[in-house]
C-alpha positions in Angstrom: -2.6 -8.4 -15.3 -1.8 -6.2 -18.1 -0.4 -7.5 -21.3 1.8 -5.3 -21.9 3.9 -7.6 -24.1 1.2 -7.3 -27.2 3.9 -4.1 -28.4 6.7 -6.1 -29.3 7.7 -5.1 -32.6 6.2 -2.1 -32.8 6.3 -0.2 -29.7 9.4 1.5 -30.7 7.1 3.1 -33.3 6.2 7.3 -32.2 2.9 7.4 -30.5 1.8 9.3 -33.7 2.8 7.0 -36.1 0.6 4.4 -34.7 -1.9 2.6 -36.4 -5.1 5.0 -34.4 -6.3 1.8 -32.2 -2.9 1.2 -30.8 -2.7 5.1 -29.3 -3.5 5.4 -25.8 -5.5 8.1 -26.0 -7.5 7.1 -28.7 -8.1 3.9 -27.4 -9.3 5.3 -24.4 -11.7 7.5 -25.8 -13.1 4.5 -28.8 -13.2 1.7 -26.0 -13.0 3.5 -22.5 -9.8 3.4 -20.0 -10.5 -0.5 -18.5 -9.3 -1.5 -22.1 -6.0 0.4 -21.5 -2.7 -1.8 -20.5 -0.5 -0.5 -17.1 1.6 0.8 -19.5 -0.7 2.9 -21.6 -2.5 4.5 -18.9 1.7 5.4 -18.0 2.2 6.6 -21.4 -0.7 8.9 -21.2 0.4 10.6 -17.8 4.2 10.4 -19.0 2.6 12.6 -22.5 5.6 12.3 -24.9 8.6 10.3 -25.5 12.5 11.1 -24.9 14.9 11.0 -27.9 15.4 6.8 -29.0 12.6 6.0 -27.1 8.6 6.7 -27.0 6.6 7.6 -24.2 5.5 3.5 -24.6 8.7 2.4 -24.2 9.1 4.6 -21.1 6.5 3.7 -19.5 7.3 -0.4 -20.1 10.8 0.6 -18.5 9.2 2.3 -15.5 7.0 -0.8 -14.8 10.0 -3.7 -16.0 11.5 -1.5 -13.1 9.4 -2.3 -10.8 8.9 -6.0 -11.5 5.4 -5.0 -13.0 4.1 -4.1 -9.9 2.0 -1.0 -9.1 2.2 -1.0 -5.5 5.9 -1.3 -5.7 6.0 1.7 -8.3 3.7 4.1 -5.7 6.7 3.5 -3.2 9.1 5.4 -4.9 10.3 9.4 -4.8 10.8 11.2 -7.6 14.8 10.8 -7.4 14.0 7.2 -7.5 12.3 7.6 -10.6 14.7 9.5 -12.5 18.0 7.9 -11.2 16.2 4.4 -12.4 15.6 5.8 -16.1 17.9 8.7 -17.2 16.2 11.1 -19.2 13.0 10.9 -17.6 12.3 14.9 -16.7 11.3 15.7 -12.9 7.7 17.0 -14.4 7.0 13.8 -16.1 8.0 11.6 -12.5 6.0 14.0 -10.6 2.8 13.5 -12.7 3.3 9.3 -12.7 4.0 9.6 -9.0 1.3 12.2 -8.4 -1.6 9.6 -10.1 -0.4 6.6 -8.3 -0.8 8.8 -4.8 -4.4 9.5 -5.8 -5.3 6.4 -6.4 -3.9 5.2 -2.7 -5.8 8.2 -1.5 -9.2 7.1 -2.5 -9.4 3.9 -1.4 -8.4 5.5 1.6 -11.5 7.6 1.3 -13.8 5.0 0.0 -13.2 2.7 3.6 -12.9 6.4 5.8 -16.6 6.9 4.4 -18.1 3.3 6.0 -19.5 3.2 9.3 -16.2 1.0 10.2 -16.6 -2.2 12.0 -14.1 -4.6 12.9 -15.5 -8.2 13.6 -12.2 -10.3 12.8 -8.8 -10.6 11.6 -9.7 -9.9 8.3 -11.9 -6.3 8.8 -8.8 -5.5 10.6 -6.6 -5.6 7.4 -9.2 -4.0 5.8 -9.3 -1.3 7.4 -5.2 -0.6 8.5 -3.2 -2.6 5.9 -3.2 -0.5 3.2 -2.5 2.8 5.1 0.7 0.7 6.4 1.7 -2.2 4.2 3.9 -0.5 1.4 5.6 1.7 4.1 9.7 1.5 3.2 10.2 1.7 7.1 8.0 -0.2 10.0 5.2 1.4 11.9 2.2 0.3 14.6 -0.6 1.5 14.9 -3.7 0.6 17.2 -7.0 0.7 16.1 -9.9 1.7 19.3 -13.3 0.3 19.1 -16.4 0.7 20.9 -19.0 -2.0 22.8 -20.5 -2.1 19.1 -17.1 -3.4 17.3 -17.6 0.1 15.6 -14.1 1.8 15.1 -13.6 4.9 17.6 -10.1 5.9 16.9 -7.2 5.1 15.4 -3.8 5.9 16.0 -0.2 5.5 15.1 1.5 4.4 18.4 5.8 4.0 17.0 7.7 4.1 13.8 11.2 2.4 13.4 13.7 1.1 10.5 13.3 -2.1 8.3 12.8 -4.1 10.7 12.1 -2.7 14.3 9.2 -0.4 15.6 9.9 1.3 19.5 6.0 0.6 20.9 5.3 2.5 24.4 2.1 0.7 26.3 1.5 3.8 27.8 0.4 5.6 24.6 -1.5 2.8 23.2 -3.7 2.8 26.7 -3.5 6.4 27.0 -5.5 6.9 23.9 -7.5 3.6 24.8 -8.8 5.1 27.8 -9.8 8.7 26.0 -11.7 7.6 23.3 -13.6 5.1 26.4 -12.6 2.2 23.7 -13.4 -1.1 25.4 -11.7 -3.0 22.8 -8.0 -2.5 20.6 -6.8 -4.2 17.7 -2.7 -3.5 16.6 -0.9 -4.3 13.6 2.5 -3.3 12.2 4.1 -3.8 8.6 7.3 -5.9 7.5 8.4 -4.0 4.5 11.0 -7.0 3.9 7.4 -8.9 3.0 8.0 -11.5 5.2 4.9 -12.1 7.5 6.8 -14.7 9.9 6.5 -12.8 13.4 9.9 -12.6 15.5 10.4 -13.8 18.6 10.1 -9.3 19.8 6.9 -9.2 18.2 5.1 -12.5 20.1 6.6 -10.7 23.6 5.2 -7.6 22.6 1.6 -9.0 22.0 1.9 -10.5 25.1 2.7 -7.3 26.9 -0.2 -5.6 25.5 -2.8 -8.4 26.0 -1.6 -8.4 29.8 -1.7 -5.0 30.0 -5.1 -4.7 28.4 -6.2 -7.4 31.3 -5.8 -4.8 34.2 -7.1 -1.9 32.5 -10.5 -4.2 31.0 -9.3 -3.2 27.4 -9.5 -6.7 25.1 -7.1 -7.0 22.6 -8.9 -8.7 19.9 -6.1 -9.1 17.5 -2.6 -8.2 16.3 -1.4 -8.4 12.5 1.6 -8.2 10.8 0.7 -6.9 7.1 3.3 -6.5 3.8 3.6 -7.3 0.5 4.6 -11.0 -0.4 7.5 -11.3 -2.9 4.8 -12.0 -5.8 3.1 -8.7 -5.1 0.1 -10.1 -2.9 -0.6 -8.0 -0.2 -1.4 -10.3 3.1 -1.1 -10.7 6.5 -0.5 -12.9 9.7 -3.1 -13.2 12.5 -1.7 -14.0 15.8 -4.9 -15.1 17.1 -5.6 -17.2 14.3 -2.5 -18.6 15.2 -3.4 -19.3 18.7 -0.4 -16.8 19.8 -3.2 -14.3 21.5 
C-alpha cells in the first residue's frame, strides 16, 4: 500500500519548489521507481499541475477517486476521468489510462508465454481471472484442455449486463470438439463483486456438466471471479463447493 498521506502539508507545494528528494522524478532516478508512492508514479505520467493544484495533488484526487484502488482506476474511460476531476486535460487522462492498460497487458503476456496447465481451481483463476474480473459488464468464457491438463484453447462463449451472461451449449461444445479438448473449465465475472452464485448460475453448471457427460468432455471446474469490496481480487469454486 502506498503512503500517500506522508504530503500532507506540503503537497500543495509546485513540484519545483520541492525540497529535490520529495520530486518524483528525482526520486526515481536517486532511489529507483519501487521507492515511488501510487501517486507519484501518477504525477510523473500526469507531468504538470492545473492552476490551484499540482500535478501531486492531481494525482491524490484521481486515486481518493477511486478508493485508492488501481484496478478500479484501470476500469475507467477517459470521460470518466475528466468528468471525475474538472480540469484534468484529455492528453493527460489518456496517458494515466494508457500506462495502467500496459500494465494489464503484460501480465497478460507474462502467463500467454507459459506452457499453461490447469490442475485445479486455482490455475484456473490464474490463468482467466484477470482477463475477466474488472470487466464493467459480465462475460463467460471456457477454457479447452488436452489429455495433459495443458491449455488448448480458450474462448469467450457470451457477454451480458451487470448481472446476466446469455451462454449457448452448443458453442462451448462446438469449440470443445475442434480443438479435440477432452476436458473444459468455465468461469464468468460478477462486476457487483459479490462471488455468491445465483440460483441461474448452479442450473447452468449443471447443464454443461450433463452435457459434457454425453459428449465425454469433463468439466473440471466452474468459477465466478471479481473484485471484493476491499479490492481483493477472488473467486468461488463450485467444485470446491461440492456444487459440480
Amino acid at each position: 500500500m502506498s503512503h500517500d498521506n506522508d504530503y500532507t502539508g506540503s503537497h500543495s507545494l509546485p513540484i519545483t519548489q520541492r525540497p529535490k528528494e520529495d520530486r518524483p522524478r528525482e526520486k526515481m532516478l536517486a532511489s529507483g521507481k519501487k521507492s515511488l508512492t501510487d501517486s507519484e508514479l501518477l504525477a510523473i505520467l500526469i507531468r504538470t499541475g492545473i492552476p490551484g493544484a499540482s500535478a501531486i495533488e492531481i494525482a491524490m484526487s484521481i486515486l481518493q477517486q477511486s478508493d485508492n484502488r488501481l484496478t478500479e482506476l484501470a476500469r475507467m474511460e477517459v470521460s470518466d476521468l475528466q468528468r471525475c476531476h474538472k480540469g484534468l486535460g484529455t492528453t493527460k487522462a489518456i496517458t494515466v489510462l494508457a500506462a495502467l492498460e500496459l500494465g494489464n497487458r503484460m501480465l497478460k503476456e507474462e502467463k500467454e508465454s507459459k506452457d499453461d496447465i490447469i490442475k485445479n481451481s486455482h490455475d484456473l483463476f490464474l490463468y482467466i481471472g484477470s482477463s475477466i474480473m474488472d470487466l464493467p459488464n459480465e462475460e463467460f468464457w471456457a477454457v479447452y484442455l488436452n489429455q495433459r491438463n495443458k491449455v488448448v484453447w480458450k474462448q469467450r462463449i457470451g457477454s451480458g449486463g451487470l448481472t446476466q451472461t446469455t451462454v449457448d451449449l452448443r458453442i462451448i461444445f462446438r469449440a470443445a470438439l475442434e480443438h479435440n479438448a477432452v476436458a473444459v473449465g468455465v468461469a464468468h465475472n460478477h462486476p457487483s463483486g459479490s462471488l455468491k452464485p445465483s440460483t441461474a448460475d448452479k442450473e447452468l453448471t449443471r447443464r454443461i456438466a450433463e452435457a459434457g457427460k454425453i459428449l465425454n468432455i469433463r468439466l473440471i471446474e466452474h468459477l465466478i471471479v471479481g473484485i471484493l469490496p476491499e479490492g481483493k481480487p477472488d473467486y468461488y469454486s463450485f467444485s470446491e463447493n461440492g456444487l459440480l
